[in-house]
C-alpha positions as CSV (number, residue, x, y, z in Angstrom):
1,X,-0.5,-5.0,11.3
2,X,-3.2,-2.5,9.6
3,X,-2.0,-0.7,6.7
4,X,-3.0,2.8,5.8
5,X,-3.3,4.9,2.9
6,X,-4.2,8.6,2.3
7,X,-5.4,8.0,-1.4
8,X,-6.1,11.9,-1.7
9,X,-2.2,12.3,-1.6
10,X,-1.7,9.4,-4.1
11,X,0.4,10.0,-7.3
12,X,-0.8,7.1,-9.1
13,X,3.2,6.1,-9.5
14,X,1.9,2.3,-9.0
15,X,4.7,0.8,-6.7
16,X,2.8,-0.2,-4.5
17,X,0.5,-2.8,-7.0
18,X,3.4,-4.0,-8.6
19,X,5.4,-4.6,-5.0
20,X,2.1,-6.1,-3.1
21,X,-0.9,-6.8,-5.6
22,X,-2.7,-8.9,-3.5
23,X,-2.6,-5.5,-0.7
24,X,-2.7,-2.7,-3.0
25,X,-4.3,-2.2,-6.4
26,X,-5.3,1.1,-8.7
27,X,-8.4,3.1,-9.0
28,X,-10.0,4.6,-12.8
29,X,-7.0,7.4,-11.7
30,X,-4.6,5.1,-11.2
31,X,-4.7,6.1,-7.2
32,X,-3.8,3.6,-4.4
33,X,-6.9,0.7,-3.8
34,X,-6.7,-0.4,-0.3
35,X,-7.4,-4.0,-1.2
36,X,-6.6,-6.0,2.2
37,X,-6.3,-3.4,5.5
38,X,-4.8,-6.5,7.6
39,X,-2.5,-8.9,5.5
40,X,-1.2,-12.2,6.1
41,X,2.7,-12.2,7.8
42,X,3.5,-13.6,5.0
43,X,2.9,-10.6,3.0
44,X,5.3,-8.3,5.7
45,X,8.3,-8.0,3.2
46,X,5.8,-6.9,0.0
47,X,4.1,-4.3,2.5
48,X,7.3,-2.7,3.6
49,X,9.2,-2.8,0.3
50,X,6.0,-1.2,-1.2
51,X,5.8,1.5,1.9
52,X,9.8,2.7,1.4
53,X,9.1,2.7,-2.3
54,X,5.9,4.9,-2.3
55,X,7.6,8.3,-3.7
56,X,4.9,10.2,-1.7
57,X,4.6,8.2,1.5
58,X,1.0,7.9,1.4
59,X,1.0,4.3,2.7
60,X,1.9,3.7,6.3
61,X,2.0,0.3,8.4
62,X,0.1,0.7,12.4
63,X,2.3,-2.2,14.3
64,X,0.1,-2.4,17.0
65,X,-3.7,-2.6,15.5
């Protein structure tokens, strides 16, 4: 799994950093940090619940990289 985020598109709404801190964390802006591209399985459910929470679907999950 490789995560992705378009930061430019960010809202600084901060699900994502509450949902998965160890993945995702907040700039000066309060935009998305990318903090681990390639996560641990055991950090699957965070990812996800932090992708369907994002209200503007800047963060998306490539399966197969």
């Amino acid at each position: 799994m490789k995560i992705n985020v378009d930061r430019d598109a960010c809202c600084g709404a901060g699900q994502c950093a509450l949902l998965a801190p160890d993945v995702f964390g907040q700039d000066e802006d309060d935009r998305v940090i990318l903090l681990d591209e390639r996560p641990g399985p055991e950090l699957d459910f965070a990812v996800q619940e932090a992708v369907s929470m994002c209200p503007t679907g800047v963060i998306w999950v490539d399966q197969n990289a």
